[in-house]
C-alpha positions in Angstrom: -89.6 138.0 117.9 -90.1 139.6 114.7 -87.4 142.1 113.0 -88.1 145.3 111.7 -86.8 146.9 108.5 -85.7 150.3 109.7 -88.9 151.5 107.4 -91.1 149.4 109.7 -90.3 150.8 112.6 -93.4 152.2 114.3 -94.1 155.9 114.6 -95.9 156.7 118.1 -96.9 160.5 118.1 -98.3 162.2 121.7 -99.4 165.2 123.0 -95.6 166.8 122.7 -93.6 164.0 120.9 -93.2 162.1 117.9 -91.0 158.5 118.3 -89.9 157.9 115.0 -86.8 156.0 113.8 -83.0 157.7 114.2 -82.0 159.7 111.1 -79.0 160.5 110.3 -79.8 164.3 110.5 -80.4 163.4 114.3 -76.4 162.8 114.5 -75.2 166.1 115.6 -78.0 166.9 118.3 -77.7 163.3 119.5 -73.9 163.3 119.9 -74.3 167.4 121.7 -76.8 165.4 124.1 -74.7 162.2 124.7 -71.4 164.6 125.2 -73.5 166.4 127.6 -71.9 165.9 131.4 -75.9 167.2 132.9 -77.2 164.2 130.4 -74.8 161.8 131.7 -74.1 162.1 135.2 -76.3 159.6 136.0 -75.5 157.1 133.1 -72.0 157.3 132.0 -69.4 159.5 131.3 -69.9 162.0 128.6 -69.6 160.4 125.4 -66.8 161.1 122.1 -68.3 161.8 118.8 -67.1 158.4 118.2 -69.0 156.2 121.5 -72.0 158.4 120.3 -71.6 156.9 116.3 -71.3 153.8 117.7 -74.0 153.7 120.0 -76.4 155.6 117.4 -75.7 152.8 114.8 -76.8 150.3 117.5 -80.1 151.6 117.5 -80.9 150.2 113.3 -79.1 147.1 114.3 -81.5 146.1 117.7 -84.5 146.7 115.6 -83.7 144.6 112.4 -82.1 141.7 114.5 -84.2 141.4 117.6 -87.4 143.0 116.6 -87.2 146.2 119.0 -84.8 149.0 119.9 -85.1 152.8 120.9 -86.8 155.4 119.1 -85.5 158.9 118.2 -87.8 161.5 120.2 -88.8 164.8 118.7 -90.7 167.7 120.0 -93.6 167.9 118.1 -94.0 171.9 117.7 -90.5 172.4 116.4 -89.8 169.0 114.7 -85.9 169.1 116.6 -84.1 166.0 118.1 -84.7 166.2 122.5 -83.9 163.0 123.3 -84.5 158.9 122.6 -86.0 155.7 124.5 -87.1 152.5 124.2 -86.1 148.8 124.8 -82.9 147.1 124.1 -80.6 144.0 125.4 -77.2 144.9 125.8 -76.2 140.9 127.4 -75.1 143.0 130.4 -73.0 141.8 132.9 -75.3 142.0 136.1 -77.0 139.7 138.5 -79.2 139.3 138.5 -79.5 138.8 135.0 -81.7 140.4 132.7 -80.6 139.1 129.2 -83.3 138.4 126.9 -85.7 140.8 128.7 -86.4 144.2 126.6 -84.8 146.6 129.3 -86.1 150.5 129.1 -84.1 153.4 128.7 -84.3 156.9 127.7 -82.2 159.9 127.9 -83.2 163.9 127.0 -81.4 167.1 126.4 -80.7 168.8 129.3 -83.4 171.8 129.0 -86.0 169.7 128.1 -85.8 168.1 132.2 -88.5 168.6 134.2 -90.9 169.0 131.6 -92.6 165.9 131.7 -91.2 164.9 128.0 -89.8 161.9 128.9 -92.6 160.3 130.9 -95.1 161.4 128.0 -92.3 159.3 125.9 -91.8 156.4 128.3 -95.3 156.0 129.0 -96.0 155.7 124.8 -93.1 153.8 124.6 -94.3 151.2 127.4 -97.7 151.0 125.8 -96.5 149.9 122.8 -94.3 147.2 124.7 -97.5 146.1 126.1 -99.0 144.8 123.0 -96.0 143.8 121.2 -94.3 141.7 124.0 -97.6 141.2 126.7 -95.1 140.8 129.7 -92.5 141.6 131.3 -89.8 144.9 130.8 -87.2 145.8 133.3 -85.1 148.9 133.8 -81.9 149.9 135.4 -81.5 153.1 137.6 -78.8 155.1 139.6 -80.1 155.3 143.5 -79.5 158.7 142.8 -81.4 159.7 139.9 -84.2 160.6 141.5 -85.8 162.2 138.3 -85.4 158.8 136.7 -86.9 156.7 139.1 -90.3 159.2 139.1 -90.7 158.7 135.4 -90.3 154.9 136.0 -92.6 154.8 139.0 -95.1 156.9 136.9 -95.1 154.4 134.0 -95.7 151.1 135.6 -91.9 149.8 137.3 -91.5 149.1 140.6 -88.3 148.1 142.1 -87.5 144.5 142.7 -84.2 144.7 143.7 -80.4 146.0 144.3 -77.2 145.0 142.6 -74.3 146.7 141.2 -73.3 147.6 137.7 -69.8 148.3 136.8 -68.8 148.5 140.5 -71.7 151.3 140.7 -74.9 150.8 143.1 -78.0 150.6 141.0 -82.0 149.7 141.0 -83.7 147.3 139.0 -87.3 147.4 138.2 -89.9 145.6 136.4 -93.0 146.4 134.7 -95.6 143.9 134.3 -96.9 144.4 130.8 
């Protein structure tokens, strides 16, 4: 797989959005989001200023060593922060496992839900995973997360199977590039 300098990253615009690579100036609005208990409840706890740094540096680090990562996602008619997705491989401690297969994710501000931003992201994000990979993507989901598992259903995964994750029921699905 092929790395990316952060200035290579690809730049996927849709109707509403624009993916584009994490800024710095994305920082404050991505750590509000993360720290956000209606953004998390699903995912994690809320996150500290400092989980969110560390987790926002992760993003330049997946794309220049493994070639993809998650995109910053802004709202196209006001140019501000909403939210971010893509594909990354956390070497996750799940069976079964899914190491070394790009694994979606995405998360949004809390009033931007039930908008349809984030499968308009996803479903950009999945095309372009389509003809840089050509196969196979898989995703993890809380049972619960109802919204979740729409926008993966709408965008190609299917579930394949349930396991746990940190003691935690959860769904994994696959997409079929």
């Amino acid at each position: 797989m092929t790395a990316f300098a952060l200035a290579d990253i690809p730049v996927i615009e849709t109707e509403r959005t624009i993916l584009r690579p994490h800024k710095l100036d994305d920082f404050e609005a991505y750590a509000a989001m993360w720290a956000d208990p209606v953004v998390t409840r699903f995912i994690a706890k809320p996150r500290t200023r400092e989980e969110s740094w560390q987790r926002f540096l992760r993003h330049a680090g997946s794309w220049s060593l493994i070639g993809y990562g998650f995109w910053a996602v802004e709202e196209k008619a006001t140019g501000r922060f909403i939210g971010e997705g893509g594909f990354h491989d956390l070497k996750r401690d799940i069976v079964p496992s899914i190491e070394g297969i790009p694994e979606a994710g995405w998360g949004f501000v809390a009033e931007m839900h039930g908008k349809g931003m984030a499968s308009e992201a996803v479903g950009a994000f999945v095309a372009w995973a389509d003809r840089r990979f050509g196969g196979r993507t898989v995703c993890i989901i809380d049972p619960a997360n109802g919204a979740s598992l729409r926008v993966a259903e709408k965008n190609g995964y299917r579930e394949i199977g349930r396991t746990t994750y940190h003691g935690e029921p959860t769904i994994l699905l696959e997409r079929q590039g």
